[in-house]
DONUFI-375897 format. One line per 2 residues: their letters; for each residue x, y, z of C-alpha. Coordinates in Angstrom, 3 decimals, always signed. Example, Ala and Ser with C-alpha at 12.3 -4.5 7.8 and 13.67 -1.06 7.14 Angstrom:
2
AS> +12.300/-4.500/+7.800; +13.670/-1.060/+7.140
# end
This chain:
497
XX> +0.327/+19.536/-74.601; -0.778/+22.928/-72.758
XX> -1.603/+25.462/-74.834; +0.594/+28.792/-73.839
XX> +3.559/+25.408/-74.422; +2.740/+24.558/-78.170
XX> +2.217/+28.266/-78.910; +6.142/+28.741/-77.202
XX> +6.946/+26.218/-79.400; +5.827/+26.448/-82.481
XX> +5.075/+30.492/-82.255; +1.914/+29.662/-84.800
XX> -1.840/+30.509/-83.430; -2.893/+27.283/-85.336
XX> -0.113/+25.092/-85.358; -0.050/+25.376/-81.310
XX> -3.992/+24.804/-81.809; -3.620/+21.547/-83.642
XX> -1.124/+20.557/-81.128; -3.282/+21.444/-78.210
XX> -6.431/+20.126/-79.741; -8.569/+23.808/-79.333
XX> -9.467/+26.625/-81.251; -6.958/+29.148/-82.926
XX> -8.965/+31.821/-81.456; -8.749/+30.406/-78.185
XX> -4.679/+30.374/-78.429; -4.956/+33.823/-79.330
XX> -7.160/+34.597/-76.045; -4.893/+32.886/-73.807
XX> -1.516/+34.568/-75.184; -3.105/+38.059/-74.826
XX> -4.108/+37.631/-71.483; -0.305/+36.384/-70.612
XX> +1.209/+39.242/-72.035; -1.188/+41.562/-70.260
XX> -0.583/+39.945/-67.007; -3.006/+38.277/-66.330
XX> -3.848/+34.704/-65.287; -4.983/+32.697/-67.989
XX> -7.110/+30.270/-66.366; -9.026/+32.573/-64.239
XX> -12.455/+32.683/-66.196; -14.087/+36.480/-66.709
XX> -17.171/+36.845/-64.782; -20.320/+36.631/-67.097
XX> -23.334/+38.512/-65.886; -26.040/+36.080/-64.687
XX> -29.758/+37.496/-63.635; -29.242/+36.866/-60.323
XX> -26.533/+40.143/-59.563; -29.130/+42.598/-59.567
XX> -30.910/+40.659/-56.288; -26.908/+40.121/-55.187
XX> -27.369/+43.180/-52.574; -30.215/+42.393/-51.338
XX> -29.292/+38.548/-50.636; -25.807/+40.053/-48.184
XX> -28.279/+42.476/-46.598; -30.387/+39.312/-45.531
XX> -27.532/+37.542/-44.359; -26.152/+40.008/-42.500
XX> -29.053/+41.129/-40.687; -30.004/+37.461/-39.304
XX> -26.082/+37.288/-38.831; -25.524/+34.352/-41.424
XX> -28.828/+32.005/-39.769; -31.468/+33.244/-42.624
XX> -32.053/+29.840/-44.848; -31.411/+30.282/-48.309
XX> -35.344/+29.007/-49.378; -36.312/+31.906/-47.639
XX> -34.135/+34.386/-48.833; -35.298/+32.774/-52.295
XX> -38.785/+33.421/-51.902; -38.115/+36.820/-50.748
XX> -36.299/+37.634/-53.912; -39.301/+35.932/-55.874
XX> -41.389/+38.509/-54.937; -38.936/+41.039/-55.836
XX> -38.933/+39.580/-59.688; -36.543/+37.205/-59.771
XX> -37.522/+34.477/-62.049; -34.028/+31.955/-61.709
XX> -33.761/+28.639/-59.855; -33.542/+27.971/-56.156
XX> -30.074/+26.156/-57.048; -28.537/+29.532/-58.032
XX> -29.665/+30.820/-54.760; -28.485/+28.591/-52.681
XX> -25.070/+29.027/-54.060; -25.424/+33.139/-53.711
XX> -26.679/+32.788/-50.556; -23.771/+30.444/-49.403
XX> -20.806/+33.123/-50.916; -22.630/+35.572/-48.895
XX> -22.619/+33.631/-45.809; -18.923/+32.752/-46.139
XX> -17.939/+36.561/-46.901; -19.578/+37.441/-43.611
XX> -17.984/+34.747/-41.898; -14.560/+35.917/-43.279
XX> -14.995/+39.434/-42.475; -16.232/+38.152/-38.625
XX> -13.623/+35.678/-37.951; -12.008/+36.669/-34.543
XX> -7.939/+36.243/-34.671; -6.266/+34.548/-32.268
XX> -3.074/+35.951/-30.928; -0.694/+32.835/-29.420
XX> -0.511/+33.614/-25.992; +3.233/+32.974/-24.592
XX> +3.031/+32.730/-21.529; +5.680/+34.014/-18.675
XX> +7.285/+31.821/-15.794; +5.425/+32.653/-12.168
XX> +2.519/+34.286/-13.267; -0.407/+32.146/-14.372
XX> -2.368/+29.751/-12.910; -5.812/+28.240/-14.037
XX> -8.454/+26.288/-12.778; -11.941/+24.428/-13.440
XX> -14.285/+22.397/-12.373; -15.675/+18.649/-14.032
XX> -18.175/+16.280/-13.374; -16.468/+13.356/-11.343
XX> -17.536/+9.670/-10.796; -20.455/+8.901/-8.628
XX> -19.702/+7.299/-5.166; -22.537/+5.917/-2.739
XX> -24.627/+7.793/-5.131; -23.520/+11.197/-4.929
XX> -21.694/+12.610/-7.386; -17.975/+13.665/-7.249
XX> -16.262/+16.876/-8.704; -12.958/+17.093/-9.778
XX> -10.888/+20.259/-9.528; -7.944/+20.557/-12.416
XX> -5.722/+23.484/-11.935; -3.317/+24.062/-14.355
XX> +0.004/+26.184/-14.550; -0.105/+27.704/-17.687
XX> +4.209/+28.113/-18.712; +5.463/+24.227/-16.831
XX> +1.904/+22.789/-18.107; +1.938/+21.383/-14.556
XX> -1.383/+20.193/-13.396; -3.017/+18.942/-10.700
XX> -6.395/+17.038/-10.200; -8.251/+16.966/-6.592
XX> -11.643/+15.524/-5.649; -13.793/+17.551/-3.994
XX> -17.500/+16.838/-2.472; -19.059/+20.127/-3.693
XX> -17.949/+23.549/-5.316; -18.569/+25.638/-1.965
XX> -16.075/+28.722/-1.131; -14.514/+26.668/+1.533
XX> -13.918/+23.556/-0.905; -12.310/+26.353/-3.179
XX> -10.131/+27.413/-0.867; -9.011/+23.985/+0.404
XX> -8.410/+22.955/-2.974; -6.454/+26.189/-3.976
XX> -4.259/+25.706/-1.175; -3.679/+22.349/-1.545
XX> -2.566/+23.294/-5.426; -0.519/+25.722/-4.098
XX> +1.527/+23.400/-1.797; +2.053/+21.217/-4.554
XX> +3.575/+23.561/-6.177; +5.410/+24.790/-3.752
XX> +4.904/+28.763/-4.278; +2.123/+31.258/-5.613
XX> +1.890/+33.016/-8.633; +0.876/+36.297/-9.493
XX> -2.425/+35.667/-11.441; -5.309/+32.864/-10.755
XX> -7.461/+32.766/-13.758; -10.810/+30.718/-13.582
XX> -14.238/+30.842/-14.556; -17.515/+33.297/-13.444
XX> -19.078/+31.206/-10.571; -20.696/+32.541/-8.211
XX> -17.826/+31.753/-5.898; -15.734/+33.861/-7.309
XX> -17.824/+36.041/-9.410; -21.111/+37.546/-7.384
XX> -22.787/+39.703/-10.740; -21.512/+41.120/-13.720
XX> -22.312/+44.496/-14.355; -22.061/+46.202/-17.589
XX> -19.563/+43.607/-18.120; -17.483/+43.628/-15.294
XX> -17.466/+41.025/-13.139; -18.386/+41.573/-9.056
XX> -15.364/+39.389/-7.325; -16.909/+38.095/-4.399
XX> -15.661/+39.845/-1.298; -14.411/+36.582/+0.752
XX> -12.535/+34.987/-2.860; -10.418/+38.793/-2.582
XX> -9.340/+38.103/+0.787; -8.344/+34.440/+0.499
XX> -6.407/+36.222/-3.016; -5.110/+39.031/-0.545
XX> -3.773/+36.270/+2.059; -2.026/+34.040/-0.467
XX> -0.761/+37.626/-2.402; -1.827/+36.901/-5.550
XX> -4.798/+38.147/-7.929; -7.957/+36.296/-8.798
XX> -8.957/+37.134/-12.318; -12.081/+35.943/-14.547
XX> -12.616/+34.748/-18.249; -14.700/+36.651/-20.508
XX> -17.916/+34.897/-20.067; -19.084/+32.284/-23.098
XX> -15.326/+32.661/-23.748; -13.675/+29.001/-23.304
XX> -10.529/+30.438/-24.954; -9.184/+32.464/-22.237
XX> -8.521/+29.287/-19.971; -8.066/+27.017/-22.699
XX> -5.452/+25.557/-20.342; -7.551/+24.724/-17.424
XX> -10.383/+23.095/-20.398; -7.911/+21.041/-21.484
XX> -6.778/+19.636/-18.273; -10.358/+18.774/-17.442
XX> -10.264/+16.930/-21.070; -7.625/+15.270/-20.473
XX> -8.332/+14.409/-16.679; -12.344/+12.913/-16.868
XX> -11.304/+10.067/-19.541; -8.615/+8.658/-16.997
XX> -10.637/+9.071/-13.577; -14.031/+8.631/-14.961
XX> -15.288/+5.245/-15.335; -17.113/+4.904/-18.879
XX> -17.634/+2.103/-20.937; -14.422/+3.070/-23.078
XX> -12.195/+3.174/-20.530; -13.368/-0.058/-19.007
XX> -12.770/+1.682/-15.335; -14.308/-0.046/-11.833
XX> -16.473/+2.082/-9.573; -14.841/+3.744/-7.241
XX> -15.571/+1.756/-3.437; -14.806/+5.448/-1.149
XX> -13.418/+8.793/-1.847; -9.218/+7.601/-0.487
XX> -9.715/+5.248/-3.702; -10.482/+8.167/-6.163
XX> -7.961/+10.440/-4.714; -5.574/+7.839/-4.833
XX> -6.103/+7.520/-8.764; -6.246/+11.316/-8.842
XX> -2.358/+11.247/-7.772; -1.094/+8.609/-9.464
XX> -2.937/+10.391/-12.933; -1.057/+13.660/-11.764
XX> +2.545/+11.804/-11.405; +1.552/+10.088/-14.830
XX> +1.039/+13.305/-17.048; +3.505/+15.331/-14.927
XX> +6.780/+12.722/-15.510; +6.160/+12.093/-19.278
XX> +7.303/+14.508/-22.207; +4.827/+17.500/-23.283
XX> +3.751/+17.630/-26.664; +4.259/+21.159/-27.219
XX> +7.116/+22.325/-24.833; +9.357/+18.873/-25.233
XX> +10.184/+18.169/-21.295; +8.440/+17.019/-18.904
XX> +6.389/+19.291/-16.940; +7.414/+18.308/-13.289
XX> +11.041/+19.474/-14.675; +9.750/+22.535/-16.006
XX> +7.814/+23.367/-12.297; +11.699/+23.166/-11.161
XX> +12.498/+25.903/-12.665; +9.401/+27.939/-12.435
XX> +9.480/+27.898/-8.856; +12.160/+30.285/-8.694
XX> +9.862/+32.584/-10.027; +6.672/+31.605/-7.547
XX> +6.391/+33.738/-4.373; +6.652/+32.537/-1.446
XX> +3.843/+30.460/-0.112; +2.166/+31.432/+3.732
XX> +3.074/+29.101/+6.163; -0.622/+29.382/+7.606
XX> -3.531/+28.400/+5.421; -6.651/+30.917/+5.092
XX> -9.195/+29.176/+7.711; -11.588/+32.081/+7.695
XX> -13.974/+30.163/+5.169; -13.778/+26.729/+6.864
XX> -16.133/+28.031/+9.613; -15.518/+28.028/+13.585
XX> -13.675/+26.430/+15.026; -13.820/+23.503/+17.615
XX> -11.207/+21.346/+19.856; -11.786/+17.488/+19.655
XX> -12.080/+15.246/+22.673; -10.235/+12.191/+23.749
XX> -13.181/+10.301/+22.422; -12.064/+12.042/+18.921
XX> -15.831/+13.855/+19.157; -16.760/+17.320/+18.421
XX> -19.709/+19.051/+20.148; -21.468/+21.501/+17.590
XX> -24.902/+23.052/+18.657; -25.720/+20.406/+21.790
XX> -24.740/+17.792/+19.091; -21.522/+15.898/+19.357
XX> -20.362/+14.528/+16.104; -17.453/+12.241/+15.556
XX> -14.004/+12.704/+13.722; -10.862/+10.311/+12.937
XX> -9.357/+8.916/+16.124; -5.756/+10.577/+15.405
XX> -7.064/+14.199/+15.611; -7.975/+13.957/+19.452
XX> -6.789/+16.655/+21.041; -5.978/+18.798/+17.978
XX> -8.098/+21.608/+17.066; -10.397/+21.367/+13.670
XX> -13.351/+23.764/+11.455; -16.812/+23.448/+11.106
XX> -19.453/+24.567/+9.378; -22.688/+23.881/+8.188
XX> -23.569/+23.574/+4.573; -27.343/+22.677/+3.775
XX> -28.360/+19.270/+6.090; -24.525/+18.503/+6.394
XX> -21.880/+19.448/+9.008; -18.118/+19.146/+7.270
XX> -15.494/+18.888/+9.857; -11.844/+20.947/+8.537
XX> -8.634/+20.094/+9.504; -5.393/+21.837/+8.633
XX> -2.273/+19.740/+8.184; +1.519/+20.101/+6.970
XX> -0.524/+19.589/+3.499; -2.681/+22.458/+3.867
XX> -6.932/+22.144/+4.910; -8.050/+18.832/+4.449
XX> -12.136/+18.039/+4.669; -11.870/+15.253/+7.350
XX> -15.338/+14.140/+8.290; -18.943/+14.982/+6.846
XX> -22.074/+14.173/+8.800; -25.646/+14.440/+8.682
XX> -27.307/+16.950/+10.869; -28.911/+15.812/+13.905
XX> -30.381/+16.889/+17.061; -29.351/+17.190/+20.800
XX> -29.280/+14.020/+22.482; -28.337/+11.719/+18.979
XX> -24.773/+12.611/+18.527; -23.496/+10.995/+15.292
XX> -21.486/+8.637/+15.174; -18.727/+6.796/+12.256
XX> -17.209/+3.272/+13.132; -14.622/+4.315/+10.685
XX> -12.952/+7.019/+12.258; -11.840/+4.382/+15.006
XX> -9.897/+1.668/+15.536; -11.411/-1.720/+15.085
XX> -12.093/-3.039/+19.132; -10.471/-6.040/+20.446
XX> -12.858/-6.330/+22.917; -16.622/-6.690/+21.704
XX> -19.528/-6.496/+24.042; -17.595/-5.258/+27.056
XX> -15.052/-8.418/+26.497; -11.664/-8.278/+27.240
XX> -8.751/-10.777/+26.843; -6.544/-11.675/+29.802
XX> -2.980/-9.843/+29.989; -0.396/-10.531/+31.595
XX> +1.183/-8.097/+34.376; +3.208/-10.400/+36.543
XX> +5.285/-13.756/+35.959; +3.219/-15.579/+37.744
XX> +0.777/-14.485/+35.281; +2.400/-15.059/+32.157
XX> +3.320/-18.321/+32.965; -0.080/-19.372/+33.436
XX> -1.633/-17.545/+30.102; +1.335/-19.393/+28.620
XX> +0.042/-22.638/+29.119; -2.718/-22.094/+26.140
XX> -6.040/-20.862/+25.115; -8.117/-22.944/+27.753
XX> -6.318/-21.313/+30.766; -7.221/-17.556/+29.030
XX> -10.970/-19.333/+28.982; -10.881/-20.612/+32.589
XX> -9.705/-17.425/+33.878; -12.192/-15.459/+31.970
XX> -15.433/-17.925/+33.036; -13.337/-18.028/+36.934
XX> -13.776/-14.754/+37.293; -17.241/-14.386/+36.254
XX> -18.000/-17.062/+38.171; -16.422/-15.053/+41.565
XX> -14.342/-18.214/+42.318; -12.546/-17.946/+45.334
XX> -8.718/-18.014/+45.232; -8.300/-17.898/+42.087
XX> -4.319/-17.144/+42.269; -3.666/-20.087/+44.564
XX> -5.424/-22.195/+41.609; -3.862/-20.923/+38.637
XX> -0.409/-21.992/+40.557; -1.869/-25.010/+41.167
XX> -2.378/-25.641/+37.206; +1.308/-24.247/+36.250
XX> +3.436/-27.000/+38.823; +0.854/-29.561/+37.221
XX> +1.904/-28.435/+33.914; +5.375/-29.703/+34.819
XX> +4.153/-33.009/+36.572; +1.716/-34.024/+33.192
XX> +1.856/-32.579/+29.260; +1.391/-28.927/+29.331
XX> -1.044/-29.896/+26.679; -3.200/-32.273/+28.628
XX> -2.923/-29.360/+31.516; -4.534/-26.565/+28.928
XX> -7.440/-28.885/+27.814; -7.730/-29.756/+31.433
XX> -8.434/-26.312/+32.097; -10.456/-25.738/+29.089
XX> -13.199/-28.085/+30.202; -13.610/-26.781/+33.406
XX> -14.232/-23.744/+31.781; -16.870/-25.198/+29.653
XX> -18.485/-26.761/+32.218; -18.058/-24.682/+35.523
XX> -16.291/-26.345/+37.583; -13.692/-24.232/+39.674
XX> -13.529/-26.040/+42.909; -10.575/-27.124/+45.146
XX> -9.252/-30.275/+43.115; -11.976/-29.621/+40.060
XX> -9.019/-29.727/+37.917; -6.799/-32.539/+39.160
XX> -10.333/-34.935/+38.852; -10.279/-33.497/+35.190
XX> -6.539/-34.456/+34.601; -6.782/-37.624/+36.114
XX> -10.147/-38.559/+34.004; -8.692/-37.544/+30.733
XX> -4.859/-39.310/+31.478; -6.487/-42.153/+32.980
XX> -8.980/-43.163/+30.449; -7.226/-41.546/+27.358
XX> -7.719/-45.029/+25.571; -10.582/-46.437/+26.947
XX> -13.614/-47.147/+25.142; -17.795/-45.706/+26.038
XX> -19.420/-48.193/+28.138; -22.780/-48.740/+27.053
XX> -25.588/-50.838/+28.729; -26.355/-54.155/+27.365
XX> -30.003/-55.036/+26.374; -30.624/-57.643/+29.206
XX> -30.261/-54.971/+31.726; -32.135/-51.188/+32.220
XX> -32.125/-48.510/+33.845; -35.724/-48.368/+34.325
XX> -37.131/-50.097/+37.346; -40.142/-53.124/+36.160
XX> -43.851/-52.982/+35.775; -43.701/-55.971/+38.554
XX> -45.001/-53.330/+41.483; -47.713/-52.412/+39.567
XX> -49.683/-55.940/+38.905; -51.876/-55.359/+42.169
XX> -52.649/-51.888/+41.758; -56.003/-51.594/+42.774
XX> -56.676/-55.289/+43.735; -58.452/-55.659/+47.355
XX> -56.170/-56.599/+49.921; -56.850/-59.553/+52.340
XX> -57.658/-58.341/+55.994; -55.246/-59.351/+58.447
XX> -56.828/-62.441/+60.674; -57.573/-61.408/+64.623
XX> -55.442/-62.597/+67.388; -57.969/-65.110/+69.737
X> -56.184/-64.117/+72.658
# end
């Protein structure tokens, strides 16, 4: 039984004390500080020979801002007399570290933010493809929680741009603010703690009409939104062994997973705001302005119009670009050793091409921005551009062959011929015709009546068995002309008349 209970009950100092198993006096103790308000378990601080050295232990602690160890700060007060353990000091020194702490804390006010007005981005280290590594841009709008993940080569101005108005078509408007971090793309110097915007980052802010804005440097907590996307984003897009994710083969593959990530965390319920975020960007876009119809090309570089061999000449140097922008009109601009080739679609800027730089007279050339050839090594397959034509090519592969090897052979009428070979397709199998022509092919023979010998041969002897020579006979003529060789011969005998 408690004590301050027995003493309510029996309203005795040492009945309630033999009930509770203590001292009368401490009954007594424990009433008194009840009725004088007090809290009776809250022990009275007894003096220990320590609190004299008390103020000098905080002044330690606050001058190395709550680093100082507490063996030092217990050798310190050993020279100053203090004769106690270096357990009590330790304990001292770790209520003064915890004061400071208290009285340092910074406080957080939630930040609520308001439909149309934020948006945040960062940058984080992607997966590595053909051993370069990616980055991955995660913007973020801060009231829907809608975000959106792009890969990106490098973290140039001109990459921030593309990928700022590619987030911005996305979302289909522009906010007011764009808060990000103190690169030097955005951020040139900070001076007495303002930061210098870069004069290029204002004018792509100027063109979409909204404001660029900065964190606090060391400050993680003023984009908390944009960290978090990054968070979220690298474990689902960055192969590692806990994810159990495949190497990426090319950059489509990795922006292909980028968007099917973004419709993933978009279309399910938020934690915080319980809907889904693409729902919420519904209704936030009525508070977006309205995005340019032209994207800012400034940064991209100059520009250049592409051939109808889907080339580019930059510098003497004519570098190559996907087949389907011939005849459109694209950026460029050199950045390091590399020329990246711009183009600007319904989707906003889109990096198109990246090549090495050469010199005059090597133009650079990618197989993959065409079409795979049909005809290799200056080949080409037969086509058909008359009846008479297609009715021969019809007859099978062997008449495409004999045309091909009849006309690099310069045969002589070949027309008349290739008639010839369609009426005997309706005289004989058309099949029997085809492999007809498909030897003379093979063996080069496009002469007048070549191919009815061939036809005949192969109908004639279809059946008939290899005739092979018999031992008792050879081809060989016999060793008998050679028994005399170099015998004398007898003189002919002289006539007597």
């Amino acid at each position: 039984m408690e004590i301050l209970e027995a003493f309510d009950l029996t309203g005795s100092y040492r009945a309630a004390a033999k009930l509770a198993g203590c001292d009368h006096h401490t009954v007594a103790r424990y009433v008194a500080l009840r009725e004088a308000g007090q809290s009776p378990v809250e022990r009275e601080h007894r003096a220990r020979p320590i609190d004299e050295y008390v103020p000098k232990i905080e002044e330690l602690v606050a001058r190395s801002n709550g680093k100082v160890r507490a063996d030092v700060v217990h050798r310190r007060i050993q020279a100053l007399g203090f004769t106690g353990g270096e357990r009590t000091t330790r304990r001292v020194v770790a209520q003064a570290k915890q004061r400071l702490r208290a009285g340092q804390r910074r406080v957080f006010r939630p930040w609520l933010p308001e439909p149309g007005l934020w948006l945040q981005w960062d940058w984080g280290a992607g997966p590595a493809i053909g051993g370069r590594r990616i980055q991955l841009w995660c913007a973020w709008l801060a009231w829907s929680r809608f975000r959106v993940v792009i890969p990106a080569m490098d973290k140039t101005l001109p990459t921030v741009v593309a990928c700022l108005d590619a987030t911005l078509r996305r979302l289909e408007g522009v906010p007011t603010y764009a808060l990000t971090d103190n690169e030097k793309t955005v951020s040139t110097e900070h001076v007495a703690g303002i930061a210098v915007r870069h004069p290029e980052i204002v004018e792509v802010g100027r063109h979409y009409g909204m404001a660029i804005r900065t964190c606090v440097p060391a400050d993680p907590q003023s984009k908390g939104g944009s960290e978090a996307t990054v968070r979220i984003a690298k474990p689902d897009l960055v192969p590692t062994e806990t994810n159990l994710l495949g190497a990426y083969r090319s950059l489509g593959a990795l922006e292909r997973a980028c968007r099917d990530f973004c419709e993933e965390v978009n279309g399910r319920v938020h934690r915080e705001t319980r809907r889904r975020p693409v729902e919420a960007l519904a209704e936030e876009r009525t508070r977006l302005h309205q995005l340019p119809h032209t994207s800012f090309t400034v940064a991209f570089g100059t520009t250049r119009r592409v051939n109808w061999d889907a080339t580019v000449s930059v510098e003497g140097v004519r570098y190559s670009v996907p087949h389907t922008l011939a005849d459109t009109r694209v950026w460029v601009r050199f950045h390091g050793d590399e020329l990246i080739v711009t183009a600007v679609g319904d989707t906003g800027p889109v990096e198109v091409a990246r090549h090495r730089r050469s010199t005059p007279g090597n133009p650079s050339i990618n197989d993959e921005h065409y079409p795979p050839r049909r005809d290799h090594h200056g080949e080409r397959n037969p086509r058909a551009s008359s009846r008479e034509e297609a009715a021969f090519l019809a007859l099978g592969p062997g008449a495409a062959s004999w045309l091909v090897e009849a006309a690099a052979a310069g045969t002589r009428r070949i027309r008349p011929k290739m008639a010839e070979a369609v009426t005997l397709a309706k005289l004989h199998p058309r099949a029997e015709v085809d492999r007809a022509l498909g030897m003379a092919a093979i063996v080069g023979r496009f002469a007048d009546n070549d191919l009815i010998a061939i036809l005949s041969h192969h109908l004639g002897r279809r059946a008939a068995q290899p005739t092979r020579g018999g031992e008792g006979h050879s081809l060989p003529l016999g060793t008998s002309a050679w028994s005399k060789f170099g015998l004398p011969t007898a003189e002919p005998e002289e006539d007597p008349s």
